[in-house]
GUTITI-694817 format. One record per residue (C-alpha): x, y, z; residue number from 1; residue in three letters; chain. Coordinates in nm, 4 decimals. Example, Ala and Ser with C-alpha at 12.3 -4.5 7.8 and 13.67 -1.06 7.14 Angstrom:
NODE       east      north         up     n   res   chain
NODE     1.2300    -0.4500     0.7800     1   Ala       A
NODE     1.3670    -0.1060     0.7140     2   Ser       A
***
This chain:
NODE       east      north         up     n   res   chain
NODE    -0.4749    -1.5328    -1.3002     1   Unk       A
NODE    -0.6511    -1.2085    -1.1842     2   Unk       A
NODE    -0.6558    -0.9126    -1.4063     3   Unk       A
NODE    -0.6350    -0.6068    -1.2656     4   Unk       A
NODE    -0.7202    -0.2876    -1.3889     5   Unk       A
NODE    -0.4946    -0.0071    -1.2777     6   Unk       A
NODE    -0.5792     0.2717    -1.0031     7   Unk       A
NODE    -0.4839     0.6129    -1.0851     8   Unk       A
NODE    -0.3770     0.8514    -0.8488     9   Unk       A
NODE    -0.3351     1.2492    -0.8947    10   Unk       A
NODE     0.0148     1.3819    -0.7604    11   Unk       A
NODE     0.3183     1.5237    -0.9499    12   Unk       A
NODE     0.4328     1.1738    -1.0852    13   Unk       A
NODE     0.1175     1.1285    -1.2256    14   Unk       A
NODE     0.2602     1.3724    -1.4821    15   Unk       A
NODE     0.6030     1.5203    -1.5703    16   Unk       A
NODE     0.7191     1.6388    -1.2443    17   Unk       A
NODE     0.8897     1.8830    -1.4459    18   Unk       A
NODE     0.5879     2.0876    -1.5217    19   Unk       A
NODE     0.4402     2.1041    -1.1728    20   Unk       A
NODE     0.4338     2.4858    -1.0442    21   Unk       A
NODE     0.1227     2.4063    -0.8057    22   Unk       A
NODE    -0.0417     2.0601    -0.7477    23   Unk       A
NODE    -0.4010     2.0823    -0.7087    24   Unk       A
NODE    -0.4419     1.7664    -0.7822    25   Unk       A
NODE    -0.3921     1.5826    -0.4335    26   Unk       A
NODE    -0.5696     1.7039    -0.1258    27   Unk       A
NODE    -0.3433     1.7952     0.1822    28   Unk       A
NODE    -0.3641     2.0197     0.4730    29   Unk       A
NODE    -0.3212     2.3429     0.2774    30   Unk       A
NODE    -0.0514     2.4696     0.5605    31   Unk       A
NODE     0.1472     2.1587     0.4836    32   Unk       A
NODE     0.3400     2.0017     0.7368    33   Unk       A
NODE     0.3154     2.1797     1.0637    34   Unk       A
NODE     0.6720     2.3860     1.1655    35   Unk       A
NODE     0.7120     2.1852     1.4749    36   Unk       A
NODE     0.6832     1.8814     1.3221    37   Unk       A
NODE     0.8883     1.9330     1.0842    38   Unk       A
NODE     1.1899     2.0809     1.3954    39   Unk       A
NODE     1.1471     1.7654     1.5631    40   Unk       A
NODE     1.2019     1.5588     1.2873    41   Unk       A
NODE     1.5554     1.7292     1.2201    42   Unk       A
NODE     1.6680     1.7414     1.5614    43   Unk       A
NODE     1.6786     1.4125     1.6289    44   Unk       A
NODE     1.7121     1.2505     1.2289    45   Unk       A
NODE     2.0154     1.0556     1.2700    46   Unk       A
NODE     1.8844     0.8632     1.5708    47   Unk       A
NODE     1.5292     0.8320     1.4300    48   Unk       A
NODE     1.7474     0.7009     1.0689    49   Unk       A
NODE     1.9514     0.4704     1.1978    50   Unk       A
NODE     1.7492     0.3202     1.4596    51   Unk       A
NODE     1.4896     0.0427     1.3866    52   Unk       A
NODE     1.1110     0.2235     1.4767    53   Unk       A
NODE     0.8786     0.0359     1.7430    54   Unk       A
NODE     0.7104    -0.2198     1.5246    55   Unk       A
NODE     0.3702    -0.2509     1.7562    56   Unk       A
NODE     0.3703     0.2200     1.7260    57   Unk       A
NODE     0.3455     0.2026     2.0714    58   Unk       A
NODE     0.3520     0.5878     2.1331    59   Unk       A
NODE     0.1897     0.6973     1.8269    60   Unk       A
NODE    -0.1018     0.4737     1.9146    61   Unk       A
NODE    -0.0552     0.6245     2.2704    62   Unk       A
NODE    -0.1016     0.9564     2.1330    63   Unk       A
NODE    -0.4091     0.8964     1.9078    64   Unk       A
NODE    -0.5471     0.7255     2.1840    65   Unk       A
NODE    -0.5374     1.0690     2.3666    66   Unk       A
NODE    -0.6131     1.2955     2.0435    67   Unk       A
NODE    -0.9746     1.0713     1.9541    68   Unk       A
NODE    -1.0039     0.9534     2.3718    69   Unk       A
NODE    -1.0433     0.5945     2.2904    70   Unk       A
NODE    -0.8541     0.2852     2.3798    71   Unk       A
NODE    -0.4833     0.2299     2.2268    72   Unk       A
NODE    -0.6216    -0.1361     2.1445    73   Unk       A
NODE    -0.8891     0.0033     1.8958    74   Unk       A
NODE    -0.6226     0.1451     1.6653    75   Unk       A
NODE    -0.4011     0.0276     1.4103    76   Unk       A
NODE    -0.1619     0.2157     1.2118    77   Unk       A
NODE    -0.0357     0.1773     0.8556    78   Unk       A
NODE     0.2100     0.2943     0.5978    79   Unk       A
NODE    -0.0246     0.5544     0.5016    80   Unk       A
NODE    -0.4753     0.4904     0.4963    81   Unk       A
NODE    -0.3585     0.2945     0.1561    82   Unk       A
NODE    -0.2060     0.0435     0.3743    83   Unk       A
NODE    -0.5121    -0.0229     0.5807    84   Unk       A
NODE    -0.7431    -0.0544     0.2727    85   Unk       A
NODE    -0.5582    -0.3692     0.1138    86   Unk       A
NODE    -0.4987    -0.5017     0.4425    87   Unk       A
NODE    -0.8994    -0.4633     0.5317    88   Unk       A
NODE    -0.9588    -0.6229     0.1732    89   Unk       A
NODE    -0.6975    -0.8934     0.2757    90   Unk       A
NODE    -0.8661    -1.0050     0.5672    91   Unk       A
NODE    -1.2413    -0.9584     0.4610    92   Unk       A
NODE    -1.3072    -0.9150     0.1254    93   Unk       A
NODE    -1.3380    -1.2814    -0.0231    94   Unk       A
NODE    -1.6520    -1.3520    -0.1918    95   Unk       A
NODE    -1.8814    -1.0462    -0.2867    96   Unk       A
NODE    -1.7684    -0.6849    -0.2553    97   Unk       A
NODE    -1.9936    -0.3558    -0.2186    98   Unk       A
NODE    -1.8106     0.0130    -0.3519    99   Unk       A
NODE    -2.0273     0.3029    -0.4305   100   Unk       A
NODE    -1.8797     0.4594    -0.7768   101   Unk       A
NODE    -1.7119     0.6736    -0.8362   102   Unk       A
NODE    -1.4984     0.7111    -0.5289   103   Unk       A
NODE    -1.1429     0.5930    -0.4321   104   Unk       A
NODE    -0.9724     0.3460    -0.6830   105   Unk       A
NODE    -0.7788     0.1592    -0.4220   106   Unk       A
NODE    -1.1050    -0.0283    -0.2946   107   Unk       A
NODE    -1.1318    -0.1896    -0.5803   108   Unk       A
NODE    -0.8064    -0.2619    -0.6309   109   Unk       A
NODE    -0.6907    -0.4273    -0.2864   110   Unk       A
NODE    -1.0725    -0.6262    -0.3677   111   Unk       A
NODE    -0.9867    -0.7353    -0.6933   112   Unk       A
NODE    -0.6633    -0.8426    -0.5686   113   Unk       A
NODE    -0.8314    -1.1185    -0.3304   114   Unk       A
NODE    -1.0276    -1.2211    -0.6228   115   Unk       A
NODE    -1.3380    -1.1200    -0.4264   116   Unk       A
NODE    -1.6498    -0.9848    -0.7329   117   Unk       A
NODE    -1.6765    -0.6348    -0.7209   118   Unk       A
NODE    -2.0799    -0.4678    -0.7352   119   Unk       A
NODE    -2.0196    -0.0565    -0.8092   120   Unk       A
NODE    -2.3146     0.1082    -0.6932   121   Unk       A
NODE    -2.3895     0.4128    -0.9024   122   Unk       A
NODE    -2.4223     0.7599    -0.7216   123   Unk       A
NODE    -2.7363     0.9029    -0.7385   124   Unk       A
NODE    -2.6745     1.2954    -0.7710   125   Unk       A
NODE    -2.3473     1.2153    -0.6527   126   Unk       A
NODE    -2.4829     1.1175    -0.2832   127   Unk       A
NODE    -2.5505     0.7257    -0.2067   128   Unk       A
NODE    -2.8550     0.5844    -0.3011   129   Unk       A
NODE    -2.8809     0.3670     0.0134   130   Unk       A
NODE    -3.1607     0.1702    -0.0704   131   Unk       A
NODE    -2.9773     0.0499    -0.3378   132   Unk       A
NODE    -2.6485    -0.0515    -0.1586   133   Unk       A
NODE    -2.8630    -0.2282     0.1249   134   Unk       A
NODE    -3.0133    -0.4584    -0.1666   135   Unk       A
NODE    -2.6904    -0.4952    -0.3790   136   Unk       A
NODE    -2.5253    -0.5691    -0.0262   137   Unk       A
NODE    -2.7206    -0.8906     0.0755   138   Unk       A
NODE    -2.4487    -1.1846     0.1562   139   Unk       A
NODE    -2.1604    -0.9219     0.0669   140   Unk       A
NODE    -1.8370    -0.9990     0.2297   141   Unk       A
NODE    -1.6843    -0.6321     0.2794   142   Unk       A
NODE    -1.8103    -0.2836     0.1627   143   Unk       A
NODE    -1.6034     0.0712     0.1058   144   Unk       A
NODE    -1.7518     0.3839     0.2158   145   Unk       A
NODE    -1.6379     0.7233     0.1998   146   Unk       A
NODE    -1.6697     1.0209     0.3444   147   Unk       A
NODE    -1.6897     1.3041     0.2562   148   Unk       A
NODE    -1.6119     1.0581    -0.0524   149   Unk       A
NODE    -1.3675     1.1470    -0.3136   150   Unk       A
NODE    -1.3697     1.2201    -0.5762   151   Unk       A
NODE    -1.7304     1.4304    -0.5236   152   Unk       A
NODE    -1.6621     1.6009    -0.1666   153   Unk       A
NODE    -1.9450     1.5336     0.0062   154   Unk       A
NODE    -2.0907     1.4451     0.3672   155   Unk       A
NODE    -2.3030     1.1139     0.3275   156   Unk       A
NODE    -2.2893     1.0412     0.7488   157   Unk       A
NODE    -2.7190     1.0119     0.7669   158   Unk       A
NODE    -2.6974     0.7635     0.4864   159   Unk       A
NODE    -2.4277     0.5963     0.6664   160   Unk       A
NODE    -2.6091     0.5349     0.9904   161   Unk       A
NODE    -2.8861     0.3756     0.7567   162   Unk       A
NODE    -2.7230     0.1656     0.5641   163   Unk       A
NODE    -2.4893     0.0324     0.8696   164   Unk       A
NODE    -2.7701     0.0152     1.1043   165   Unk       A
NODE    -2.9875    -0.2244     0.8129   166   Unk       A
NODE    -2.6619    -0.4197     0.6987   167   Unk       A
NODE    -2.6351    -0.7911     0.8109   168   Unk       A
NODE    -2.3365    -0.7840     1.1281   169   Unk       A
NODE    -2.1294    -1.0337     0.9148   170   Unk       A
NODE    -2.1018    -0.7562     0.6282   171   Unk       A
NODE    -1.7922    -0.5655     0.7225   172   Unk       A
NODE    -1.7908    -0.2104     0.6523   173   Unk       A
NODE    -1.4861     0.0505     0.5693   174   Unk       A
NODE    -1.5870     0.4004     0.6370   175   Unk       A
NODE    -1.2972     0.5963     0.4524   176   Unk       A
NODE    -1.2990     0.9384     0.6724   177   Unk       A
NODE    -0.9575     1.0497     0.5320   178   Unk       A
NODE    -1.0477     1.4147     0.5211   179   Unk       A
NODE    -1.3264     1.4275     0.7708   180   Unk       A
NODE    -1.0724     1.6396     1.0141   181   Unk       A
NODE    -1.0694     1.9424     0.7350   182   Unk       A
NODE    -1.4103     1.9703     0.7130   183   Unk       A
NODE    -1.5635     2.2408     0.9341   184   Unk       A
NODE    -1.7607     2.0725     1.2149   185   Unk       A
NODE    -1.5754     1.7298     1.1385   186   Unk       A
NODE    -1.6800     1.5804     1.5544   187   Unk       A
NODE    -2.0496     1.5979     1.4422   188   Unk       A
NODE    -1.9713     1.3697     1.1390   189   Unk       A
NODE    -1.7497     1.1239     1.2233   190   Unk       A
NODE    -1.8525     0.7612     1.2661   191   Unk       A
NODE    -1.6187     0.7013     1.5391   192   Unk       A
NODE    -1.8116     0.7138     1.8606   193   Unk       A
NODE    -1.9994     0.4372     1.6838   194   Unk       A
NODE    -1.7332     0.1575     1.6934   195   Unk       A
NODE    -1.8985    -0.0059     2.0357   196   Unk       A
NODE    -2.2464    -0.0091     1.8535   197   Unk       A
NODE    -2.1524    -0.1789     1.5720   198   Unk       A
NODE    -1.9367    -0.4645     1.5725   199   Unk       A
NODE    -1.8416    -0.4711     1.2109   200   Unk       A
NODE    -1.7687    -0.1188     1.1444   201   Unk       A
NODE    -1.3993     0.0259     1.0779   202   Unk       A
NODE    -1.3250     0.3829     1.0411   203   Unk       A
NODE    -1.0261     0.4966     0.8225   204   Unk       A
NODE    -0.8673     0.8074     0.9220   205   Unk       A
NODE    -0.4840     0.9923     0.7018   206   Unk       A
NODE    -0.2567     1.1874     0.8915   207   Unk       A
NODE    -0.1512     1.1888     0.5747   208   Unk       A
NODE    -0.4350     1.4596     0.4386   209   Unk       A
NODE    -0.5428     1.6715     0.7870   210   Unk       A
NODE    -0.1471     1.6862     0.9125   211   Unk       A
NODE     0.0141     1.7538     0.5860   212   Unk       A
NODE     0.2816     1.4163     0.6096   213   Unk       A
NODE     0.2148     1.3392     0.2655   214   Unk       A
NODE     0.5300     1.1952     0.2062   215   Unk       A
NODE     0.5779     1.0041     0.4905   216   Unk       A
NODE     0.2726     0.7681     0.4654   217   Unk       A
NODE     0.0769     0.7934     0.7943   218   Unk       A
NODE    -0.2548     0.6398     0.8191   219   Unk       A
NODE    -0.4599     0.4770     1.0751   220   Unk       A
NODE    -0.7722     0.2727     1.1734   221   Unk       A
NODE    -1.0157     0.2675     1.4406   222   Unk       A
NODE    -1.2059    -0.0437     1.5470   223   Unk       A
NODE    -1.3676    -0.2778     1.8382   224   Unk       A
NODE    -1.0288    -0.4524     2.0299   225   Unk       A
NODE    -1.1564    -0.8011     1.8024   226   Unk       A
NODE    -1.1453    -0.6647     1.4505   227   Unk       A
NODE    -0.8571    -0.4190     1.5792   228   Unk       A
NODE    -0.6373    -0.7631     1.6168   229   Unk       A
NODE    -0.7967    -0.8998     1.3226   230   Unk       A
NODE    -0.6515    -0.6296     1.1073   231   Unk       A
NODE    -0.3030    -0.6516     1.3021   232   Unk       A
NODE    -0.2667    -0.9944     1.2295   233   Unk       A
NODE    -0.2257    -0.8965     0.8426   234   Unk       A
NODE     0.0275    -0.6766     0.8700   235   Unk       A
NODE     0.3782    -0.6646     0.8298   236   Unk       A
NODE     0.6372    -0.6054     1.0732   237   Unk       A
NODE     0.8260    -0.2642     1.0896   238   Unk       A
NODE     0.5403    -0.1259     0.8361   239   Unk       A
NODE     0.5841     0.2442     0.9625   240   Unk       A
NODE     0.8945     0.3864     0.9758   241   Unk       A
NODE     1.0554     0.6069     1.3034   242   Unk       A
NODE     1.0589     0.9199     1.1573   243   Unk       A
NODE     0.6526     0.8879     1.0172   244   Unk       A
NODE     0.5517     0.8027     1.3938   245   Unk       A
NODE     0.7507     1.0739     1.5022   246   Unk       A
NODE     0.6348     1.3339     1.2714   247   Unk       A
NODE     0.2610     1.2068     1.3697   248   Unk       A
NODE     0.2944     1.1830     1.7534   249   Unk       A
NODE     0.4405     1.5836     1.7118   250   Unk       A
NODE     0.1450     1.6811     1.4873   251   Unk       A
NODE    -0.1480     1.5247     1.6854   252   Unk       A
NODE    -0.0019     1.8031     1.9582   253   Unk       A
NODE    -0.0119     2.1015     1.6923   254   Unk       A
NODE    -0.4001     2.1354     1.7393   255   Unk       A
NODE    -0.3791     2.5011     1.6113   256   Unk       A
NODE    -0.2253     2.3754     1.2515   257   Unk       A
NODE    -0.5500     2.1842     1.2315   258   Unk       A
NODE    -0.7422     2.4647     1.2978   259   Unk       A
NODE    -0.5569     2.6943     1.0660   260   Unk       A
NODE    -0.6148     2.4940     0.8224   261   Unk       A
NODE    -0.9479     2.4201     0.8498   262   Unk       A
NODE    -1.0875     2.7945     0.8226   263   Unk       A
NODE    -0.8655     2.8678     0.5369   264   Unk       A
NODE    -1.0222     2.5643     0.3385   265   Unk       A
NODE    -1.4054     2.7052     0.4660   266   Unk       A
NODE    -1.3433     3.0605     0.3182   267   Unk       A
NODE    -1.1069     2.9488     0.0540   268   Unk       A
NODE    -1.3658     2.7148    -0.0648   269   Unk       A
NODE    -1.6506     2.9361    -0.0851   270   Unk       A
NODE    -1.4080     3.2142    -0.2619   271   Unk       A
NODE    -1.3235     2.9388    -0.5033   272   Unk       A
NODE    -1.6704     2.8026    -0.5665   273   Unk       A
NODE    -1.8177     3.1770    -0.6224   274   Unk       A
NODE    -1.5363     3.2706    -0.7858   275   Unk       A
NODE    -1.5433     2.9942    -1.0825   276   Unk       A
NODE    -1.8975     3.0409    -1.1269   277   Unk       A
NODE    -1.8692     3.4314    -1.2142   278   Unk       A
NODE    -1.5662     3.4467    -1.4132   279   Unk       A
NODE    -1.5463     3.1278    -1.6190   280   Unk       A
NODE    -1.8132     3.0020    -1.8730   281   Unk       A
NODE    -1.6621     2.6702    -1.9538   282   Unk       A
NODE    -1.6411     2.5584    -1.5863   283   Unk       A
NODE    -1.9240     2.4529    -1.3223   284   Unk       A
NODE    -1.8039     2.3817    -0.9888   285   Unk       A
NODE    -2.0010     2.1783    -0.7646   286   Unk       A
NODE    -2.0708     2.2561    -0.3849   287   Unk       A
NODE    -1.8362     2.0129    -0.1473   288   Unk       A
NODE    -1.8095     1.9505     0.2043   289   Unk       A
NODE    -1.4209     1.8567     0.2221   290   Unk       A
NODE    -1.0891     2.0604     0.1318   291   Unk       A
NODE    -1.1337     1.9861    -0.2695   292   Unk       A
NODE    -1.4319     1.9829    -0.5033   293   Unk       A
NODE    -1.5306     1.8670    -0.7984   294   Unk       A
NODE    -1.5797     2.0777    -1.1278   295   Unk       A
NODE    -1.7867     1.9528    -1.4786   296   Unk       A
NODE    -1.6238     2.0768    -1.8259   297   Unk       A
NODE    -1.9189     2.2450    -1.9870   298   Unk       A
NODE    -1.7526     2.2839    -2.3001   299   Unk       A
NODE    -1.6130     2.0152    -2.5720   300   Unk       A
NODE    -1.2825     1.9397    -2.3836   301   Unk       A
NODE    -1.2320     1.6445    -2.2301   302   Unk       A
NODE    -1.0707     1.6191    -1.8867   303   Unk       A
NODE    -0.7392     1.4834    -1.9960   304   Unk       A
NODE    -0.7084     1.7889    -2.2534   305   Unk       A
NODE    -0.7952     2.0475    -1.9462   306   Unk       A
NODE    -0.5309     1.8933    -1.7055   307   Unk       A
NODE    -0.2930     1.9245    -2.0268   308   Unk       A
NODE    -0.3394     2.2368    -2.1103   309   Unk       A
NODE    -0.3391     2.3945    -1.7640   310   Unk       A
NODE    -0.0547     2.1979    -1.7061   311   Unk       A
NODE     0.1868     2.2991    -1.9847   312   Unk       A
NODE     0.0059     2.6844    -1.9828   313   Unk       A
NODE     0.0544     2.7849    -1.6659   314   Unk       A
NODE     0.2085     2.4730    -1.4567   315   Unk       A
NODE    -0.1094     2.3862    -1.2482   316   Unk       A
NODE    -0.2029     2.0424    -1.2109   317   Unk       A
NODE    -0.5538     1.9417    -1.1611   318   Unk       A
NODE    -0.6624     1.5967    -1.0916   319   Unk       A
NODE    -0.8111     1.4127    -1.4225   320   Unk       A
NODE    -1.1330     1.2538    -1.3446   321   Unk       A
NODE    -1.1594     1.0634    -1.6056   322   Unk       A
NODE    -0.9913     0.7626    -1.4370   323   Unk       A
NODE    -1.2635     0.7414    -1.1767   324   Unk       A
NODE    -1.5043     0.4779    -1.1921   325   Unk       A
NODE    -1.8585     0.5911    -1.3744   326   Unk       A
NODE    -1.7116     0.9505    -1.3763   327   Unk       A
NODE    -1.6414     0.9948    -1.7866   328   Unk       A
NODE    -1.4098     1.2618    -1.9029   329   Unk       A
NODE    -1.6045     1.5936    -1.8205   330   Unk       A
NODE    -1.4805     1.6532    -1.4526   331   Unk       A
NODE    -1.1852     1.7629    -1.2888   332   Unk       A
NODE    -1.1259     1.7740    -0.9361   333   Unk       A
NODE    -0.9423     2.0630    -0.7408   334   Unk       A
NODE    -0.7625     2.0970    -0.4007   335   Unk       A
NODE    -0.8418     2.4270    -0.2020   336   Unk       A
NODE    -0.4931     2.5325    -0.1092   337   Unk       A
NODE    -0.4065     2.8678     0.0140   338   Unk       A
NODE    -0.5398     3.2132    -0.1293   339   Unk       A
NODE    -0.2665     3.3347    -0.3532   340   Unk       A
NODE    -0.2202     2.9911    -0.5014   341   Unk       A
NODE    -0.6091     3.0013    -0.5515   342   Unk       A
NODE    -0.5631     3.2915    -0.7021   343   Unk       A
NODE    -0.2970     3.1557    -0.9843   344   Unk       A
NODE    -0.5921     2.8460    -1.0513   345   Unk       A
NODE    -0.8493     3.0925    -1.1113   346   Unk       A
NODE    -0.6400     3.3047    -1.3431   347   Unk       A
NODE    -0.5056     2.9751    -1.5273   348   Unk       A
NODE    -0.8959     2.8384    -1.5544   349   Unk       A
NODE    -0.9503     3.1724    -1.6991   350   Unk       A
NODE    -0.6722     3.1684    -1.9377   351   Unk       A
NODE    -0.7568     2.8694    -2.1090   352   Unk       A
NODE    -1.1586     2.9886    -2.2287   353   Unk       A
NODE    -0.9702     3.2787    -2.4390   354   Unk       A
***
């Protein structure tokens, strides 16, 4: 039997619900879910209830066909990105498994779940040591890359292109772009337009994070038409439900939500970042590329005490790093939400040195 260590996820029932006044803990479109979406949705909620949803997402696909202009046969959609990772792992991962560490929890656990050996590749500085992974990656079945990754926030896309472009064809590679589309300038980092070039490359995109849909699971993949139907063939019928692919065929046509929300996480992120540094001592922040970044206890606390205290102080979650692969228990990791809200994390970081 396969033991499996558990993944940990940030969220409100990741603690008492109860105490949640602001979750900074998981990453969303700061905005939320966009207003039209959301009108859509109730207009037409008994019929989208009661009705059985298109199992093949027929017009979603249609519509991220026209939102990324590629062909409806390179996508697949999931029950949320998490879907897509175990069904990737399902189909691929079977001997020898590559996953930078730290970064997202569910690679490892949809690998270890095919019994495939797992190699974590330490960060170096927090960005990927590629020479490393291209070594560690010889004969690998499958390997998980992220970015910006999570938890550390950062842009990686040069080391991509090197470690893709050196990686044996049979290798097939993840690229986990979940909150590429809330970074500013997110078209000149995507690996996308790269699909044709490399036939064993899969790009993992969340609805779920740049749209807001949190709870309504919306996540999607984009591939060559061969490893498109390769990852169809895993899945299981009815796996997103009528009023997700509603909710994301409305939001791919709210362009200006994206938008929004993109410039409020660019200032709101730099306000944040400058703003930790001056008025708290027992907090470094570190500089990120995507909608959250990471922060290192400088003090005795560990990260499970922080999230604790800010929790039951001031009813901010954070998300406890300590659960991360290779990460230890002197990091926390913060969302950039909107100002005011900002404002209440700063004050309750604050609150906690006196």
């Amino acid at each position: 039997m396969i033991e499996l260590r558990g993944c940990f996820h940030g969220g409100i029932y990741s603690v008492d619900p109860s105490l949640v006044k602001i979750d900074f803990s998981s990453n969303v479109n700061p905005l939320g879910v966009s207003k039209i979406v959301l009108s859509s949705i109730q207009k037409d909620l008994r019929s989208l209830s009661s009705s059985y949803p298109d199992p093949e997402c027929r017009d979603l696909k249609k519509s991220l066909s026209d939102y990324l202009k590629i062909h409806c046969e390179c996508i697949n959609v999931g029950n949320g990105a998490t879907e897509i990772i175990h069904n990737f792992a399902r189909m691929f991962a079977r001997e020898k498994v590559i996953i930078p560490s730290p970064s997202f929890c569910e690679y490892e656990l949809a690998s270890r779940r095919m019994g495939a050996s797992i190699i974590l590749v330490p960060l170096k500085n927090f960005n990927l040591d590629a020479d490393l992974i291209i070594e560690k990656a010889k004969g690998s079945d499958a390997i998980f890359l992220c970015n910006p990754n999570n938890p550390t926030g950062l842009l990686y896309r040069k080391s991509l292109k090197t470690i893709i472009e050196r990686l044996d064809s049979s290798t097939k590679i993840l690229v986990d772009e979940c909150f590429i589309e809330l970074v500013n300038g997110s078209n000149r980092h995507t690996m996308i337009r790269n699909i044709d070039e490399f036939d064993n490359l899969i790009i993992l995109r969340s609805l779920t994070k740049s749209f807001g849909l949190a709870g309504l699971r919306l996540g999607y993949s984009v591939s060559n038409p061969r490893l498109a139907k390769k990852l169809a063939s895993g899945q299981i019928s009815w796996n997103v439900n009528g009023i997700a692919q509603r909710a994301g065929i409305v939001a791919l046509r709210d362009s200006q939500h994206l938008t929004r929300a993109r410039a409020i996480v660019k200032k709101e992120r730099d306000f944040m970042y400058s703003n930790i540094r001056k008025k708290t001592q027992c907090f470094s922040p570190f500089k990120s590329d995507a909608n959250y970044f990471l922060i290192r206890l400088t003090n005795h606390n560990s990260s499970t005490e922080v999230r604790d205290s800010l929790l039951t102080r001031s009813g901010v979650l954070v998300r406890d790093c300590s659960t991360f692969s290779g990460m230890g228990s002197k990091y926390i990791r913060v969302a950039i939400k909107n100002h005011g809200e900002n404002l209440i994390l700063l004050n309750a970081l604050e609150s906690i040195e006196s």
